[in-house]
C-alpha positions in Angstrom: 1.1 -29.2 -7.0 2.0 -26.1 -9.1 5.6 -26.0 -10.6 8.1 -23.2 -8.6 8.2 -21.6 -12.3 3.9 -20.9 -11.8 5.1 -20.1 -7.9 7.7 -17.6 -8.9 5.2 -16.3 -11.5 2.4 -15.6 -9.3 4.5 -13.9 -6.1 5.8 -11.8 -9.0 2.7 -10.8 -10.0 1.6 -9.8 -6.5 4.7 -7.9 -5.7 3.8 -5.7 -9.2 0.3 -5.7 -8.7 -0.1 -5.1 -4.9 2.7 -4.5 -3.2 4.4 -1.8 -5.6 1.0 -1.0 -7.5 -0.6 0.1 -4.2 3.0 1.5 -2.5 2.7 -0.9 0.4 6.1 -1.0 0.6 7.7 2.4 -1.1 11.2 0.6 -1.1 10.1 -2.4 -3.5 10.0 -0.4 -6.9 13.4 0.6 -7.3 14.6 -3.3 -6.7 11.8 -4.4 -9.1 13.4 -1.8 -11.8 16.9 -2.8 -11.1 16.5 -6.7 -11.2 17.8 -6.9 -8.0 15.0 -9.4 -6.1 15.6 -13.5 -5.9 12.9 -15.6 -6.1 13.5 -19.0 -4.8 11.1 -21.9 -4.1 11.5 -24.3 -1.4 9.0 -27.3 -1.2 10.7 -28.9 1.7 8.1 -29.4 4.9 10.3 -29.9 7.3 11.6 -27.1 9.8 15.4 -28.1 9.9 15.7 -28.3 6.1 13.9 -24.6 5.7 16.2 -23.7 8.2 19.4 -24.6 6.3 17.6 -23.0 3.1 17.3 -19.9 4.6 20.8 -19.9 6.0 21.8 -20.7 2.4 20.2 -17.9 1.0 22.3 -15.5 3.6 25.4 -17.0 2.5 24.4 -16.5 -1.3 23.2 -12.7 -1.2 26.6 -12.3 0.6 28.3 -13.5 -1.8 26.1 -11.6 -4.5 25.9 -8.0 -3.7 24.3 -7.4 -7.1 21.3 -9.5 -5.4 19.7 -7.2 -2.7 17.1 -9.1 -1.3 15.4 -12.7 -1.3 12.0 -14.0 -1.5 12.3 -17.5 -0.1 8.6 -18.8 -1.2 7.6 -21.8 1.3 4.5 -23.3 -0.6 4.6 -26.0 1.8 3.8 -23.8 4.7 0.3 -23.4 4.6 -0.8 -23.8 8.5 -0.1 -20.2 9.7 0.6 -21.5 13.4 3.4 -23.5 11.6 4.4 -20.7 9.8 4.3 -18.5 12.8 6.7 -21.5 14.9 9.1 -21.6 11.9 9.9 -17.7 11.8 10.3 -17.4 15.7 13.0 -20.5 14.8 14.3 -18.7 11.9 15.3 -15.1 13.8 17.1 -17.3 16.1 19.1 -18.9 14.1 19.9 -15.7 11.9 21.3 -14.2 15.1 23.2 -18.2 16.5 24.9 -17.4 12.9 25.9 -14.2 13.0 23.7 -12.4 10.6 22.0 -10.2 13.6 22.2 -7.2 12.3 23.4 -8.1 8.4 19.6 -9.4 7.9 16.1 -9.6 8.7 13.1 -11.0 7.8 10.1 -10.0 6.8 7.3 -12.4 6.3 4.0 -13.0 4.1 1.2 -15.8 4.2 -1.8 -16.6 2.9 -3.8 -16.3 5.9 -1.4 -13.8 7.5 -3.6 -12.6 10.7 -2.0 -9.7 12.8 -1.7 -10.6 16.7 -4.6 -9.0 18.2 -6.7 -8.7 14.9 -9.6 -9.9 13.7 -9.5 -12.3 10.6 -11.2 -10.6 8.6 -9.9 -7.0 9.1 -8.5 -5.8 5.8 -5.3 -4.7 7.3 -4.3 -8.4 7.2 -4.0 -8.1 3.4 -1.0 -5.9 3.8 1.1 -9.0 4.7 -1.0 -11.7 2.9 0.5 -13.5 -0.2 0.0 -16.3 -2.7 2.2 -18.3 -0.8 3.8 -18.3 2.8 7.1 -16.3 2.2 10.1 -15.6 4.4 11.5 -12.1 2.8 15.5 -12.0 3.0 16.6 -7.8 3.8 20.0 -6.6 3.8 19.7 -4.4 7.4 21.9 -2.0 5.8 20.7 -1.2 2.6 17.2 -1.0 4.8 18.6 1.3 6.8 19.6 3.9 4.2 15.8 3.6 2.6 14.2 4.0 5.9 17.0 7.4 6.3 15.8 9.0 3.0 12.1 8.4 3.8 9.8 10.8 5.5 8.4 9.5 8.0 9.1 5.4 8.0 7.4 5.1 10.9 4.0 6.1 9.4 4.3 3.7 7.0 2.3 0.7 8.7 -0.3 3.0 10.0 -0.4 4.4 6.3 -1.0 0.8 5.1 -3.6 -0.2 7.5 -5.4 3.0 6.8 -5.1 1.9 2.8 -6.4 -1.7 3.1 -9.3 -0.6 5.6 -10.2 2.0 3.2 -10.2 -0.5 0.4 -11.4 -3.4 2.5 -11.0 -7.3 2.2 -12.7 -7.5 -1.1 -10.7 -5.4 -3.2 -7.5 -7.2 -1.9 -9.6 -10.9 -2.5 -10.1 -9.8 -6.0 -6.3 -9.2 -6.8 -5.1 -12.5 -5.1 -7.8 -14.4 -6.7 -6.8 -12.9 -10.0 -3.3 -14.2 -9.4 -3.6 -17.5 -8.0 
């Protein structure tokens, strides 16, 4: 089993190396620069326990508005179908706590696999990671990015353009070179 400090290392080095590198998400940069992402490892495999550690991780980004978002690795995780249960579970129980609206997720996995796609299709790579991770957002502070952004809603379509254009090898090569 690798140690979180490895985990923490490598979700880092995709988040440089892909996501930013490659602009699959134009908001990540400036949180990158300012020091403002939490990494946080969670080796629990049980759903209720995940749950309260996602909860937890609300409560401690309100409290710590210097901390705008949280990547809550779940190395655990690795069935996607499980995965896939625990996130359905998990927007719930953000809303049964009142955070509807405060935050959402988004959410990353090894052998992420859009509904309706093909495994292989190199558009999957746009949401595949080291590990399974559940990404903590501040709505607001979304909101605002998404307002100063031409075009937001182009930005999937731009991504799955990218990664087909690139296809599954160039993206294998990057997360092999990680991991």
């Amino acid at each position: 089993m690798l140690s979180d400090a490895v985990i923490i290392s490598q979700t880092e080095a995709w988040v440089q190396r892909l996501i930013v590198k490659y602009n699959i998400c134009p908001f990540a940069r400036k949180e990158l620069e300012q020091q403002t992402v939490r990494y946080v490892v969670f080796n629990d495999t049980q759903f209720e326990a995940t749950l309260d550690k996602l909860i937890n991780e609300c409560r401690y980004l309100d409290e710590n508005p210097g901390t705008e978002t949280t990547l809550l690795i779940l190395p655990t995780f690795k069935n996607f179908d499980d995965f896939l249960d625990l996130i359905a579970v998990a927007e719930r129980l953000l809303a049964m706590s009142g955070y509807e609206g405060v935050y959402q997720l988004a959410h990353f996995h090894p052998d992420y696999c859009f509904e309706g796609e093909a495994v292989d299709d190199p558009a999957n790579y746009t949401n595949r990671s080291p590990h399974p991770t559940l990404h903590v957002l501040r709505e607001e502070s979304m909101a605002q990015a998404l307002a100063q952004t031409d075009s937001p809603e182009a930005i999937p379509e731009r991504n799955i353009e990218f990664a087909r254009r690139k296809g599954a090898q160039f993206f294998e090569a990057i997360l092999k070179d990680i991991v």
